[in-house]
C-alpha positions in Angstrom: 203.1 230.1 8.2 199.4 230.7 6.9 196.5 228.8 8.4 193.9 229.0 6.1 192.4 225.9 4.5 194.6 225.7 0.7 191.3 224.9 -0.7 189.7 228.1 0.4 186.5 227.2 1.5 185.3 227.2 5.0 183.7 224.6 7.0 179.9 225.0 7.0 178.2 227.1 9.7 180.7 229.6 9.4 183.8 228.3 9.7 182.5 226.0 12.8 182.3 222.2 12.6 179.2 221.2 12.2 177.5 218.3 14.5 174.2 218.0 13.6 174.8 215.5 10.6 176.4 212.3 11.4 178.2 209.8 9.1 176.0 207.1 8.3 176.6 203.7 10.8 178.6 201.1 8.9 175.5 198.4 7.4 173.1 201.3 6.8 172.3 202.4 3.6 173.3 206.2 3.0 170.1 208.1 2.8 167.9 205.3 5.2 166.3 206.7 8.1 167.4 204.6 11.6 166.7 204.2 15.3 168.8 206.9 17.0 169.2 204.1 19.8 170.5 201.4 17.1 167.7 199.1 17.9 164.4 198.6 16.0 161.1 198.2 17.7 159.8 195.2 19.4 157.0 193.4 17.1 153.8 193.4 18.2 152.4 191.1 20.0 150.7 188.1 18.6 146.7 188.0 18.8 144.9 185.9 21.1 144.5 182.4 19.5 142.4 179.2 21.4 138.3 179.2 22.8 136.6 181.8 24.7 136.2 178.9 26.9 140.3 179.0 27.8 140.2 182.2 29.5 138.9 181.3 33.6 135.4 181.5 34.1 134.1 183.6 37.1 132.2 180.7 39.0 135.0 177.7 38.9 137.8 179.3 37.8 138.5 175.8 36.0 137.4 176.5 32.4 140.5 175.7 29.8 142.5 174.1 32.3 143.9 170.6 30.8 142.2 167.4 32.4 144.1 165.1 34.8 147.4 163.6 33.4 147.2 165.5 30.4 150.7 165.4 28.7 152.1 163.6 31.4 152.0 160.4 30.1 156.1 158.5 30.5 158.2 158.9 27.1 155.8 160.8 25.7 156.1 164.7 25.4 152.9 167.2 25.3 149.7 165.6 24.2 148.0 167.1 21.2 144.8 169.5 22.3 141.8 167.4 22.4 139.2 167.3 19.4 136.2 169.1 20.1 133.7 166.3 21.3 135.6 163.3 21.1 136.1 163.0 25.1 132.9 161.5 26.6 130.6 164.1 28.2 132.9 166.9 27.5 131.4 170.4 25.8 131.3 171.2 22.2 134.2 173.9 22.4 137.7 172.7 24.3 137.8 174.0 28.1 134.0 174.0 27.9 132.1 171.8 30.8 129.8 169.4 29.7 126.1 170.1 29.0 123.7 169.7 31.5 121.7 166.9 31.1 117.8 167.1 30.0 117.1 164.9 32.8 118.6 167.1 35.2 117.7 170.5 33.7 114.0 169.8 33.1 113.9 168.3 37.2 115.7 171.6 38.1 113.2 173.6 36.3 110.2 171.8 38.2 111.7 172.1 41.3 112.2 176.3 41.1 108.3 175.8 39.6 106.9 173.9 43.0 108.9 176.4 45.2 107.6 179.3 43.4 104.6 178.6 43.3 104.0 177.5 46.8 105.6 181.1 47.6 102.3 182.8 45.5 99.4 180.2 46.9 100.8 181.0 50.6 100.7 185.0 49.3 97.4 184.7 48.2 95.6 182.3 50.9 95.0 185.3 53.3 93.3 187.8 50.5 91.3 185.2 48.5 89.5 182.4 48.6 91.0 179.1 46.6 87.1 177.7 46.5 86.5 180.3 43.6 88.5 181.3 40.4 89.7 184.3 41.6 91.9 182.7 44.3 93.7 180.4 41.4 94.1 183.1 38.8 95.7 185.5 41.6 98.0 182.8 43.0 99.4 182.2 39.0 100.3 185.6 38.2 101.6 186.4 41.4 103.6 183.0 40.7 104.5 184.6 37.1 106.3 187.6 38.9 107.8 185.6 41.5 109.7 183.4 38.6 110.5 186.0 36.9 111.9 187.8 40.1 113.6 184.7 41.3 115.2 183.9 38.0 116.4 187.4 37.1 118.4 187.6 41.1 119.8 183.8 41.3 121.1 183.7 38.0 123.2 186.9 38.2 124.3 185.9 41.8 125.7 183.2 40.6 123.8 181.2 37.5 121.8 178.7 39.4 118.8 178.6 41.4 117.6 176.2 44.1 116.4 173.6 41.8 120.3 174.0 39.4 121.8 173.6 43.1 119.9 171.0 43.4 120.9 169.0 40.0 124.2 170.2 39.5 123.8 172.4 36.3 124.2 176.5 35.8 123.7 178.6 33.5 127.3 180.6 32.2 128.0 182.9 29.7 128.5 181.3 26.2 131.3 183.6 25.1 133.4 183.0 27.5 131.5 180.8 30.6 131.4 183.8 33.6 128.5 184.0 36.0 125.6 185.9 33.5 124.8 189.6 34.6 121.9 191.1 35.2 121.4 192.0 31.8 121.6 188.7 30.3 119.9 187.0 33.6 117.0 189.0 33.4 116.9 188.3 29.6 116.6 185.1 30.3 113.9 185.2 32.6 111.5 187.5 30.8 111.9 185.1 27.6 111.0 181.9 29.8 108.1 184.0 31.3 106.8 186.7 29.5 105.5 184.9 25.9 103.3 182.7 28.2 101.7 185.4 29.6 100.6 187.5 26.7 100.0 184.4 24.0 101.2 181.8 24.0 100.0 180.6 28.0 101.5 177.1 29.1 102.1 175.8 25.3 105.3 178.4 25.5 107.4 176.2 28.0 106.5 172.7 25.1 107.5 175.1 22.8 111.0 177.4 24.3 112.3 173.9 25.2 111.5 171.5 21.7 113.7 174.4 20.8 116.6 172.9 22.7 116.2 169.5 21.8 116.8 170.1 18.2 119.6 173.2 18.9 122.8 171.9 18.2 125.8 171.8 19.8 125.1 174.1 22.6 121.1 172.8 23.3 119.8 176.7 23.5 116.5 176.7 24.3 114.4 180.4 22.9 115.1 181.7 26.3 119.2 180.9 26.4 119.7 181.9 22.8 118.4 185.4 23.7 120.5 186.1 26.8 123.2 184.4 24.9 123.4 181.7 27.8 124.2 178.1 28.0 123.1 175.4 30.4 126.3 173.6 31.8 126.8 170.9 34.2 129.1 171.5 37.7 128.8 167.8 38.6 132.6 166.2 39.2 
């Protein structure tokens, strides 16, 4: 009896079955390329959504967490997100802490001045006399490098000074409310310092914090808006 195929053609690859082409699954178009594992590839994953203020800050940790009894409320299920600015004392962007306080920044501010300064006159008192000009003028610019030294380490320790400590604000990050770093701490100090030494003298500080007053929402003084910082309170 003969073996040969009737049709007398051989299989392809020389009379050897071939492998490498594979009927196409049943629910897959002929001709449409698929996964070799049968599975298609996870989507991607959604991008980040919310404030830069929901992600933890450095210093508290607390920034974006959801007050006290939020969503907790019997019969009730999750409340909504709160509205920027409608809860009293609470910052402009959700997870934000409140502002610091005029009051309390402007005492803060005097405070790190009377320190400073009584640093530079006790500096100065052994090399000059206080009877003449020269003693005065020495003890303000040494005063003026002090600040700007003193500013430029506190705030990138860990945002506040003496006088913040004092009055329970700091200074954070506006993006995202971390600790400011060096760059951006000794930003700030050389904008609340340098200007008054080589024009504007002591109509700078008037000036830098009007600025504030009138900055909305964040109250930036000249000095904050160029390190990119905000002044935030740490009171509970």
């Amino acid at each position: 009896m003969s073996t040969n195929d009737p049709s007398g053609q051989e299989p392809e690859g020389g009379g050897k079955p071939s492998f490498d082409k594979q009927p196409p699954q049943e629910g897959t178009p002929s001709g449409a390329p698929s996964d070799p594992y049968g599975a298609p590839p996870p989507p991607p994953p959604p991008p980040p959504t919310g404030s830069p203020y929901d992600t933890p800050g450095e210093f508290t940790g607390t920034y974006g967490a959801p007050p006290p009894g939020f969503g907790t409320g019997p019969g009730h299920g999750a409340a909504p997100p709160p509205t920027p600015g409608t809860a009293p004392g609470a910052g402009p962007v959700p997870g934000m802490p409140p502002l610091g306080t005029w009051p309390n920044r402007i005492v803060a501010t005097l405070v790190d001045f009377v320190l400073v300064e009584a640093v530079a006159v006790a500096l100065v008192v052994p090399f000059a006399s206080f009877g003449k000009q020269d003693g005065w003028v020495g003890a303000t610019w040494l005063g003026y490098l002090l600040w700007l030294v003193y500013g430029g380490l506190m705030l990138s320790r860990d945002g506040q000074t003496l006088g913040k400590k004092l009055m329970k604000v700091r200074v954070a990050m506006l993006a995202d409310g971390s600790v400011p770093g060096p760059a951006a701490a000794w930003t700030r100090a050389a904008v609340f310092i340098v200007p008054a030494l080589i024009c504007c003298g002591g109509l700078w500080w008037p000036i830098d914090g009007l600025f504030g007053v009138f900055d909305k929402p964040y109250r930036q003084c000249i000095h904050d808006k160029a390190a990119k910082t905000v002044v935030v309170s740490t009171a509970v």
